[in-house]
C-alpha positions in Angstrom: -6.0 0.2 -10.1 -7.0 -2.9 -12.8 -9.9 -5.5 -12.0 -7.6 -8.5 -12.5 -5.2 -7.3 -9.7 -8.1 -7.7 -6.8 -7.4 -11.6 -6.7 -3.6 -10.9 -5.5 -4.8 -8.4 -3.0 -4.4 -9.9 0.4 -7.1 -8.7 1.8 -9.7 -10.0 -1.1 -8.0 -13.3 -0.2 -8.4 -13.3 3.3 -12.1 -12.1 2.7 -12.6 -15.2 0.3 -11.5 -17.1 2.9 -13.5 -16.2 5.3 -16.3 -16.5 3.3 -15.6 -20.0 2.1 -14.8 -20.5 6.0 -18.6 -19.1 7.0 -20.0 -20.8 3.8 -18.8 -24.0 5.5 -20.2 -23.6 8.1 -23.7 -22.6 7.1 -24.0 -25.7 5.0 -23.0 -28.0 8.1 -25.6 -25.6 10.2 -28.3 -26.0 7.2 -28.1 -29.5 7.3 -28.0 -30.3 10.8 -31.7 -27.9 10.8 -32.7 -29.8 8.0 -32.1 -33.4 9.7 -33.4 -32.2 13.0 -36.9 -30.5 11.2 -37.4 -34.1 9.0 -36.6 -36.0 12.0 -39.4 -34.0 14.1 -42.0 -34.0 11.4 -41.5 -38.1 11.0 -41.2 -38.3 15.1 -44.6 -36.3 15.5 -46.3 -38.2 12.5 -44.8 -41.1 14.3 -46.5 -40.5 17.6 -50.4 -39.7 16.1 -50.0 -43.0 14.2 -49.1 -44.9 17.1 -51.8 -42.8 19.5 -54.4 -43.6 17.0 -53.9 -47.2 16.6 -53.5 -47.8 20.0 -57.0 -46.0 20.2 -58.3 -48.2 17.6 -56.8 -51.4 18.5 -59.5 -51.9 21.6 -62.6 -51.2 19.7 -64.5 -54.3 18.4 -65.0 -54.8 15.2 -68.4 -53.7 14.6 -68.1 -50.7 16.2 -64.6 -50.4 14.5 -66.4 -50.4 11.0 -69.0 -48.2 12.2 -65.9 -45.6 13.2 -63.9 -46.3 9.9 -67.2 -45.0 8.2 -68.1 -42.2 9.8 -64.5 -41.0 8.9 -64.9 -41.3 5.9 -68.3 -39.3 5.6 -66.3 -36.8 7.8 -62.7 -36.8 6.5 -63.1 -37.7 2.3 -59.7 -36.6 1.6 -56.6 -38.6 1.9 -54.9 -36.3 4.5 -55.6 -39.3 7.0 -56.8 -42.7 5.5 -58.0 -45.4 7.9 -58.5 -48.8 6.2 -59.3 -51.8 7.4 -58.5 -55.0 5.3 -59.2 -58.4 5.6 -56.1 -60.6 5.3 -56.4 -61.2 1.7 -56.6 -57.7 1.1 -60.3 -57.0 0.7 -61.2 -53.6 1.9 -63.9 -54.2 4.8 -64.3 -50.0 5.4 -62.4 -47.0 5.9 -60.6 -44.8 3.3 -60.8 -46.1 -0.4 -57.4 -47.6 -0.1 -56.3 -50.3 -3.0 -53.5 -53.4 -1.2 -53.2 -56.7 -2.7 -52.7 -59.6 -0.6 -48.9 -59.6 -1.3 -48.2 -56.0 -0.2 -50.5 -56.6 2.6 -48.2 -59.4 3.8 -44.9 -57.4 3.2 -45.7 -54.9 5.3 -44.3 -54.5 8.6 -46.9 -54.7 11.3 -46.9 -52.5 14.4 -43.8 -50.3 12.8 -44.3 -47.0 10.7 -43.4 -47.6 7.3 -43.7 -45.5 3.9 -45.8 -46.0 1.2 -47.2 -44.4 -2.3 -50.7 -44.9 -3.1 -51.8 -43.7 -7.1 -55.2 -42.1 -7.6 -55.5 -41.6 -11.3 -52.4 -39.8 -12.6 -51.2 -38.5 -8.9 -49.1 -40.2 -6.3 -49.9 -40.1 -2.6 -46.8 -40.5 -0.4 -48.0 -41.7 2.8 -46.8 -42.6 6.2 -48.3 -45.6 7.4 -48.7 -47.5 10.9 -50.3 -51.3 10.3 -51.9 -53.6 13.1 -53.3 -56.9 12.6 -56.5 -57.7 15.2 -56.9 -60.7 16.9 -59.3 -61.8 14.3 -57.2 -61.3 11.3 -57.9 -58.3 10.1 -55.3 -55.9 9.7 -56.0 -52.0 10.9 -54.0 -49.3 8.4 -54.0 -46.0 10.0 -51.7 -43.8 7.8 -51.3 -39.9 7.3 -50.3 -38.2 3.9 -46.9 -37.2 3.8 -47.1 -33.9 1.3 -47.5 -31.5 3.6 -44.9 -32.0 5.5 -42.9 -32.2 2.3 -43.9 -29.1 0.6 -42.2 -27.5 4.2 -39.5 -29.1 3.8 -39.2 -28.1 0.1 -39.7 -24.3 1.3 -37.3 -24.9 4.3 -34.7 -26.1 1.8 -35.3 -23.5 -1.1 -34.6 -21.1 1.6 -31.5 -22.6 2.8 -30.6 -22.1 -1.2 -31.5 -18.8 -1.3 -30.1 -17.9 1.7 -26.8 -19.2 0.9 -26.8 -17.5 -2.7 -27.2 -14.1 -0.9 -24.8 -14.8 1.2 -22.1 -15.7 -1.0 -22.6 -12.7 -3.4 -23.2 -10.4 -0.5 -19.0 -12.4 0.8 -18.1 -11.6 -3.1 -18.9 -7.8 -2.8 -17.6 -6.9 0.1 -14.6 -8.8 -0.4 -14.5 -7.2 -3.6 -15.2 -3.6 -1.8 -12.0 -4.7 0.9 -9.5 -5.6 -2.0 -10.7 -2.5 -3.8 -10.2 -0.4 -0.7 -6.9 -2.1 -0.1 -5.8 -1.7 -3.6 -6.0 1.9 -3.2 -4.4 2.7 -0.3 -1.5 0.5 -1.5 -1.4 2.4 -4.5 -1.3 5.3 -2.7 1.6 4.1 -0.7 3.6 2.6 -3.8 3.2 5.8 -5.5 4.4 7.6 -2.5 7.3 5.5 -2.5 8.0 5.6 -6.2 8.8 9.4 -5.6 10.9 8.8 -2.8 13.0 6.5 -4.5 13.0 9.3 -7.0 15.0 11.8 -4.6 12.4 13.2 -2.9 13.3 12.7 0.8 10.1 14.4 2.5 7.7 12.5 0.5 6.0 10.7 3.6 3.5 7.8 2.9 0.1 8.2 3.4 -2.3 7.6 6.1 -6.3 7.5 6.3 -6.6 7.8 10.1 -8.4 4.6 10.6 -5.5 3.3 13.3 -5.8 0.0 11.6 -2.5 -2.5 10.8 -1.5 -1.0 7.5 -2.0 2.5 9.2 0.2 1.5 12.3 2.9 0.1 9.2 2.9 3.4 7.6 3.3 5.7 10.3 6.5 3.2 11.4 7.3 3.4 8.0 7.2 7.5 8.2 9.4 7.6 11.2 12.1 5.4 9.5 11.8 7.7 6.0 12.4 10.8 8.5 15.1 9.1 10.6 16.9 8.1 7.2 15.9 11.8 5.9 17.2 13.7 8.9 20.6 11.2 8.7 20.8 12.2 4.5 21.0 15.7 5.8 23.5 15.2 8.1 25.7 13.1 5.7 25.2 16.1 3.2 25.8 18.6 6.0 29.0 16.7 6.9 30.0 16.6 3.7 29.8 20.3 2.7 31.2 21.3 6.4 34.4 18.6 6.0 34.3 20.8 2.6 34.4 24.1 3.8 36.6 23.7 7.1 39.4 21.6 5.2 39.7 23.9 2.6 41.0 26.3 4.4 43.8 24.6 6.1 44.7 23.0 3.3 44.6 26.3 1.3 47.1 27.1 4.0 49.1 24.2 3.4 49.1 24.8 -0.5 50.2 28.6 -0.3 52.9 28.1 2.2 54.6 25.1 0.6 54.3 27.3 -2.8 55.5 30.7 -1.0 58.4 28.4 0.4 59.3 26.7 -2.7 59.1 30.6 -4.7 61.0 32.7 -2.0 63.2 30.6 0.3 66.6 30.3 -0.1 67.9 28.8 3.0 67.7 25.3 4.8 66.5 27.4 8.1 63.5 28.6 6.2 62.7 24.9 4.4 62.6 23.4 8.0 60.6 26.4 9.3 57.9 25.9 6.5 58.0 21.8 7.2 56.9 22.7 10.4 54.1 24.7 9.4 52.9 22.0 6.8 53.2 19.5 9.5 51.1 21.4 12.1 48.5 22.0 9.1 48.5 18.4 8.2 48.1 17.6 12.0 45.1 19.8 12.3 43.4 18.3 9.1 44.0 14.5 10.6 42.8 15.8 14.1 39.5 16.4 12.6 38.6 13.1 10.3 39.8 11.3 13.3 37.2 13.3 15.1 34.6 12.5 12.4 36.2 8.7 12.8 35.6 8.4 16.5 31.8 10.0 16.5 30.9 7.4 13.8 32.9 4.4 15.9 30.6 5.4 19.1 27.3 5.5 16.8 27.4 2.4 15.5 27.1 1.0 18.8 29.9 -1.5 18.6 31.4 -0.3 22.5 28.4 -1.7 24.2 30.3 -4.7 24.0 33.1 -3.1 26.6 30.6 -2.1 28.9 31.4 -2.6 33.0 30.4 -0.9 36.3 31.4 2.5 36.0 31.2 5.0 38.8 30.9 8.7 36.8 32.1 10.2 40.5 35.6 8.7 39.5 35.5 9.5 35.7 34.7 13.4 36.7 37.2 13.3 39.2 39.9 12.1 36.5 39.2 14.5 34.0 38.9 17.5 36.2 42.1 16.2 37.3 43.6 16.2 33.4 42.3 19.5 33.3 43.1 21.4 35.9 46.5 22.5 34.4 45.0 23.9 31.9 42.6 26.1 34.2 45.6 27.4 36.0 46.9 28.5 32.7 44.1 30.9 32.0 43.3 32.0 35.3 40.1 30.2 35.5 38.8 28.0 38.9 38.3 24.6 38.0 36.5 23.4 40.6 34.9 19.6 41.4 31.6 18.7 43.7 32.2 15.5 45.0 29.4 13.3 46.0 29.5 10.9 49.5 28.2 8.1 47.6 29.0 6.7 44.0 27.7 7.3 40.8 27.3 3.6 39.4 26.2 2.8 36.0 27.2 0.3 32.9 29.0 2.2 30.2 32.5 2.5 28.6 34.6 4.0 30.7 37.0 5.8 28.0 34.0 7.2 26.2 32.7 8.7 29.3 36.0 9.9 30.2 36.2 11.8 27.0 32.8 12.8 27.2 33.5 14.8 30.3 36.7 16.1 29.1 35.2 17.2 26.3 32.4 19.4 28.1 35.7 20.6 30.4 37.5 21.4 27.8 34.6 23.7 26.1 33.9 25.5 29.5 37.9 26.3 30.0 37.6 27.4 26.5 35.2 29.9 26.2 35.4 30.8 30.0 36.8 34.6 30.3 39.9 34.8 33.2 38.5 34.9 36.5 36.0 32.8 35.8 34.3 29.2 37.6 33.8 25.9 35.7 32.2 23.4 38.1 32.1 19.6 37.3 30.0 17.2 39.5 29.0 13.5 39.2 26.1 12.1 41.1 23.3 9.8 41.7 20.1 10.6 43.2 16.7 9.9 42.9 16.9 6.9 40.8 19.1 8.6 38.7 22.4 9.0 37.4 25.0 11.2 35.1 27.3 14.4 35.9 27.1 18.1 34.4 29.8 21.0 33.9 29.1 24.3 34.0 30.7 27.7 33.4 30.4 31.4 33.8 31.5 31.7 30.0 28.4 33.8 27.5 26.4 30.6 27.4 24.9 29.0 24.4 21.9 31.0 22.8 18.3 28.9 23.2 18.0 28.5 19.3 21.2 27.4 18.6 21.3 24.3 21.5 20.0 21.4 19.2 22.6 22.9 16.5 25.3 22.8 18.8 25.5 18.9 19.3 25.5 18.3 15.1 28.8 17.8 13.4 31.1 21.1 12.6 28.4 23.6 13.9 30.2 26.5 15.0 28.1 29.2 17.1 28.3 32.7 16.9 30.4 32.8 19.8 32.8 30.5 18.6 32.9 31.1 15.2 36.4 32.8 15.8 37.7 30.2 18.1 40.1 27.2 17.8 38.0 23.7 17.1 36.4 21.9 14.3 32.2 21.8 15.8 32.9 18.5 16.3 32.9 18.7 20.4 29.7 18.1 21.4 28.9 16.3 18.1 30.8 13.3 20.1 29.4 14.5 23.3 26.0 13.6 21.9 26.9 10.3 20.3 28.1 8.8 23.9 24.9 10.1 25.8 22.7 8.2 22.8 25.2 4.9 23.1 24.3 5.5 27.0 21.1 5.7 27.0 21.6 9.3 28.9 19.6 12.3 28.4 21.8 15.5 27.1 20.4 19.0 28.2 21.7 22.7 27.7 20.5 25.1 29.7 21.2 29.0 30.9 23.5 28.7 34.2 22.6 32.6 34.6 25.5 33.4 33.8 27.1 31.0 31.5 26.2 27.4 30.5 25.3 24.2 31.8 25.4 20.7 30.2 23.3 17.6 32.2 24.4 14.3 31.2 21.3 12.0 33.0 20.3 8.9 32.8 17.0 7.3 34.5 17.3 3.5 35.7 15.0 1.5 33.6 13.5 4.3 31.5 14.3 5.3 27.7 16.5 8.1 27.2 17.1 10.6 24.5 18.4 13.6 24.2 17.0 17.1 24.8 14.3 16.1 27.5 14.0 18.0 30.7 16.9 16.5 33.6 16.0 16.0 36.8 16.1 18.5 39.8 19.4 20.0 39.9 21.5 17.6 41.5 24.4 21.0 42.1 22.0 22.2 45.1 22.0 18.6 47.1 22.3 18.3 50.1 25.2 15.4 49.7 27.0 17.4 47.4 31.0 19.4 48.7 32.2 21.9 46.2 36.1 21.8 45.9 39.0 22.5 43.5 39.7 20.0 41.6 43.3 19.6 42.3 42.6 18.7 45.4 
């Protein structure tokens, strides 16, 4: 944090601005004040000169001098001078006020006017209101002007003062706002200084004030642990297409060596082919598995979206896969809904979605055993669910389950590559559809929801089970 960085902090800029804006503004509001309080002192000075000549104007003129006299003797100063002069200029009584015949005839009679009167070394500025009488004589009332001067001097060196405090009082706290903001952008730059440095949980900090920079950084956060959480999942994907290749591949490498050592005939070359080619089936099965998941994430399919209704998509697979359930001696069986199950979305994804989930059940479903599909739409919402009387997915392991290559305990020793409900998960996100495990007492059961006009996500609670409504006729699904 240096001194000559607080100019360049926005906010030291946006407090200088603000106080040049309010600095602006006070000078226009100090000299409106300062009009309006010269204006009133003239206007009232204004008004006694006119009330007193008026006063004055009707008295004759010996009593006038009488008057003029007795003011005098009672008012000696030259606050308020009244003269009266003859039209040459002679002083006749009154104030000792000095006016030569030519500056008696330029003033303006019966209209205040300004004037500066020397006694010795010190001026007099006076206010003056002259009248001349009907014999000649012309009537100077006038009123000295300092007082009202010496406010207007202490009106003004307040306005001065005033505006000095304000504008170092502006300077400091805009110096205390950049100063502030400097640091927490320091913070923030150091924070990210680390991250670039390979530190992936470094999170930015945050001082709990709610404000715009802290609303920024907590944005800022979620994106660092999105891009953290998907970091992990590239690495994770990484070491798992690692680990799971390597042993096919191993298998691949020994056979083709063990062939190439040991056989003899053309039987045994074409029997080892074979066994390479189903290996290097497997290993293509899977990266176009890892392919497909990272097609449906980026969202491009939204673009081949239509009216979908999930009743007929469940029906269809359950149909694909009822074979298969005759096979292993397991009941396949499909709840059919009376009305459909309408929805935008893809209808190939969806279709794989639910074979996928069929396919899992079927799998790890022992003989004699139920997988029920169902679509539906109730209750503003819908989506469909399998579920099976296989061992069920263990509560700690259902978030695992839908990332790329998991393999459960219970399926550690079983034909796949985890990448199942990897895709599974992927369509419900490019859906907009919430994806729930829960126990099916025994066995498993996976919700596929999604709520008209609400966000979805995955692992949120689905609605009432839509398996116990009352519009829903269990039957096999070859049916």
């Amino acid at each position: 944090m240096r001194l000559v960085d607080l100019p360049r902090t926005t906010s030291f800029q946006l407090a200088l601005r603000f106080l040049l804006l309010f600095g602006a503004a006070s000078i226009a509001l100090c000299g409106f004040l300062y009009w309006q309080t010269t204006y009133y002192i003239e206007a009232g000075i204004d008004d006694w000169l006119s009330h007193e000549q008026a006063v004055l104007a009707v008295v004759q003129s010996s009593t006038l001098v009488k008057r003029l006299e007795a003011h005098v003797v009672a008012d000696p100063t030259l606050e308020r001078p009244l003269t009266l002069f003859t039209a040459d200029g002679t002083r006749l009584a009154g104030t000792h006020l000095a006016m030569t015949a030519a500056e008696l005839t330029a003033v303006p009679m019966d209209s205040p006017f300004r004037f500066v009167f020397h006694q010795g070394a010190h001026p007099f500025v006076f206010r003056g209101l002259a009248h001349r009488r009907p014999d000649g004589d012309v009537l100077l009332v006038a009123r000295d002007m300092e007082p009202s001067h010496k406010f207007v001097e202490v009106l003004t060196h307040a306005f001065i003062i005033g505006g000095l405090a304000t504008t170092f009082l502006g300077l400091t706290g805009a110096a205390v706002v950049g100063f502030d903001a400097m640091r927490r952008l320091d913070g923030v730059t150091r924070s990210i200084q680390r991250i670039v440095g390979g530190d992936l949980s470094e999170r930015l900090p945050t001082h709990g004030r709610a404000d715009d920079l802290d609303r920024l950084v907590l944005v800022i956060n979620g994106m660092l642990g999105a891009l953290e959480r998907l970091m992990q999942e590239v690495k994770g994907v990484c070491d798992n297409v690692a680990h799971d290749l390597r042993t096919p591949l191993t298998r691949l490498l020994a056979g083709l060596e063990r062939t190439r050592r040991h056989t003899a005939t053309a039987e045994d070359y074409a029997a080892a082919i074979d066994d390479a080619i189903l290996e290097t089936r497997d290993v293509l099965k899977t990266f176009a598995a890892i392919l497909r998941i990272s097609e449906v994430e980026s969202g491009a399919r939204r673009a081949g979206f239509t009216d979908t209704d999930l009743c007929e998509v469940v029906a269809d697979a359950a149909e694909l896969f009822e074979p298969m359930a005759e096979a292993k001696g397991v009941r396949l069986l499909l709840a059919s809904s009376d009305s459909p199950a309408l929805m935008r979305g893809d209808p190939s994804l969806l279709f794989e979605a639910v074979g996928n989930l069929i396919e899992n059940a079927l799998k790890f479903t022992p003989q004699g055993g139920c997988v029920t599909v169902l679509g539906f739409a109730r209750a503003g919402t819908v989506g469909f669910e399998v579920v099976d009387t296989g061992p069920g997915i263990q509560a700690d392991e259902r978030d695992a389950v839908l990332r790329r290559f998991y393999r459960g305990e219970t399926s550690r020793h079983t034909e796949g590559s985890g990448l199942g409900l990897a895709l599974v998960a992927a369509v419900a996100r490019l859906h907009g559809m919430e994806l729930t495990i829960r126990d099916a007492l025994p066995g498993c059961r996976i919700t596929l929801v999604r709520h008209d006009g609400a966000d979805s996500g995955i692992g949120k609670q689905p609605p009432a089970d839509p398996a116990n409504s009352n519009d829903i006729a269990m039957k096999p699904a070859a049916e």
